[in-house]
N, C-alpha and C positions, 0 to 999 in steps of 0.2 A: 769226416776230417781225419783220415788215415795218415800217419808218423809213418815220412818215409825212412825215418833213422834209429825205428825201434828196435832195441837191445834186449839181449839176455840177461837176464838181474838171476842167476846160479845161486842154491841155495843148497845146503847142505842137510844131510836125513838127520834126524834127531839125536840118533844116535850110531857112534863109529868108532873103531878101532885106527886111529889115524897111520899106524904101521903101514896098516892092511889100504887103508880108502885112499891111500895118497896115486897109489897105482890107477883107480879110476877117475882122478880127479885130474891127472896129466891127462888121460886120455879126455875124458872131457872138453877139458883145453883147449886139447890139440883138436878138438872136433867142429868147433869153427868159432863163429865169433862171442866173445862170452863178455856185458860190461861189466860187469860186479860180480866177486863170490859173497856170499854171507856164511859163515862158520856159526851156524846154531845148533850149540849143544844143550839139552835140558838135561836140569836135574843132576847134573854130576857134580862132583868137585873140582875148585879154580884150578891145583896142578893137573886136572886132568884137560880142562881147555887150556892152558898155558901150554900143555904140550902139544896139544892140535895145532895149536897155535905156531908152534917151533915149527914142525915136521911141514904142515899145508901151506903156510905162507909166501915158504921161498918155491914155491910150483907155481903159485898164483903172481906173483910177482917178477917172477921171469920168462913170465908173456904178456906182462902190461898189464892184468888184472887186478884192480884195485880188491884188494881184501880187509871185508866189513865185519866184526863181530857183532852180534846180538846180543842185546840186553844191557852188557859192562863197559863201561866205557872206561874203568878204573883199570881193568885188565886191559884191554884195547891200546891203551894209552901205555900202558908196563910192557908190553909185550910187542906193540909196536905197530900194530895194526892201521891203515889205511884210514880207519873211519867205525864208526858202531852204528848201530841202530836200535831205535829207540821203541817200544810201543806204550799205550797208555800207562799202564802199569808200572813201567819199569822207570828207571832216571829222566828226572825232567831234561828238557830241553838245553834251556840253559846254565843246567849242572855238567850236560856231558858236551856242550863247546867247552867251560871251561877249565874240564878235566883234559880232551883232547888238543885244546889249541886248534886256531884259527883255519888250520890247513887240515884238517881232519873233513873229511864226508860226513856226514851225521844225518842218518833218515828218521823222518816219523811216522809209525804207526798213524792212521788218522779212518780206519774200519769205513764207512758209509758216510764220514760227518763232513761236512762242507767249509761246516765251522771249526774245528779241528785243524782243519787242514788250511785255512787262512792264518787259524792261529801261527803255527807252526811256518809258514812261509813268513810270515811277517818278524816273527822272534829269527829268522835267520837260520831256518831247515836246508838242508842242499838238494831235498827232496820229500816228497811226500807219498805215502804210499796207503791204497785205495782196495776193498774186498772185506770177507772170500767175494769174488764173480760166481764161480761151481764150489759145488760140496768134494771137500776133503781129506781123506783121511791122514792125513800128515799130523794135522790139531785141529783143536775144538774149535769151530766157526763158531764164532757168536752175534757177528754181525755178517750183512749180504748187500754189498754192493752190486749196482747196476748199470753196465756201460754208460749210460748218459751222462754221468757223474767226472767221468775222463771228460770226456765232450766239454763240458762245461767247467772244467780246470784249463783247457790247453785253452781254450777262448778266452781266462782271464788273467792269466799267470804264466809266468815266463819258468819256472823252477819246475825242474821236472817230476813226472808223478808216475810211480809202478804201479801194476796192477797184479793179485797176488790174490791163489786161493781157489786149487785144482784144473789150474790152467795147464791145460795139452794143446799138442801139435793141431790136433782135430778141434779145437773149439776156441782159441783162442784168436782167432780172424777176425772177429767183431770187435775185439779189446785194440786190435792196433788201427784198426778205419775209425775205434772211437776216439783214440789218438793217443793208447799208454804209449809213454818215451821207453819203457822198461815193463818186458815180461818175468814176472818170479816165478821158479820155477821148481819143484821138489822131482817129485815123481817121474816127472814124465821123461825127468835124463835119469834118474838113477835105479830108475823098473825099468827104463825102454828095455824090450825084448832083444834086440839085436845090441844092447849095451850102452854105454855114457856119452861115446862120441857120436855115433848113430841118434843118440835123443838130442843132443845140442845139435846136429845137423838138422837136422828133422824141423827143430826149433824155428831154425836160423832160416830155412825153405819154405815154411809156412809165414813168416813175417817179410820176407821180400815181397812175395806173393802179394799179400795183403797188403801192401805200401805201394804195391802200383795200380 
């Protein structure tokens, strides 16, 4: 059941100097089709992602890219962000719609769980997101999702579902024939060897591919 309309869901390395990252994150961009960025910073202080937040947004937003924060949806919402995302841990559900309002993106973490992930479509998720698939070194996997799991989302729900969790150019074919709407991605655009736009191309050639 391969997603002939699967997307790039772009995520951001843990940590960056947004002066400096903003130059590869246009090229990125500019490297083909990207549907989401997510700006995940750990561990730092709010004015230092408020400032990520200033500098990166207006790059992601004047090319159509909706831009998602991670974790805060207090900041998100202050700062003016697209939409946040959520994972178990962090702000419930329905704390962070009614921090960001009705027109906000809101994803949720929902790791391997089925139940999770009904949850969370039914409270009024805009998405759901499913992994690690592969081990990697970005953060600590703690759970391990397995393509079937896509498979059996797209056959019962209409809300779309990422799939997230050392997913490359080279291994991620099986995640879009199992029908993710959305590839997340760390690495594989911001280590590609040949650079940021080269890995979202690369991206973007291995999921057409795999969609026909």
């Amino acid at each position: 059941m391969s997603n002939p309309s699967c997307r790039l869901y772009l995520i951001t390395p843990p940590a960056l100097d947004p002066a400096i990252f903003k130059d590869d994150l246009a090229a990125a961009l500019d490297g083909g089709d990207v549907g989401a960025l997510q700006l995940r910073l750990k561990d730092v202080p709010d004015d230092d992602v408020k400032r990520a937040v200033e500098i990166l947004l207006p790059i992601a937003q004047a090319r159509g890219v909706p831009f998602i924060l991670n974790d805060r949806p207090d900041l998100a919402q202050a700062t003016g962000c697209d939409g946040v995302h959520v994972g178990q841990q962090d702000a419930a559900y329905g704390d962070a719609r009614q921090q960001m309002g009705d027109d906000a993106i809101i994803g949720v973490t929902c790791h391997d769980s089925r139940h999770l992930a009904i949850e969370a479509a039914e409270a009024g998720a805009d998405y759901v997101a499913f992994g690690a698939f592969f081990p990697t070194a970005t953060k600590e996997a703690k759970f391990s999702a397995a393509p079937e799991i896509l498979q059996w989302w797209q056959e019962l729900m209409q809300i779309p579902c990422v799939a997230i969790g050392g997913i490359t150019a080279d291994n991620g074919a099986d995640l879009v024939r199992a029908g993710a709407d959305f590839l997340a991605v760390v690495s594989a655009v911001w280590n590609h060897s040949d650079g940021p736009a080269a890995g979202v191309a690369a991206m973007n050639t291995m999921m057409a591919e795999a969609s026909t």
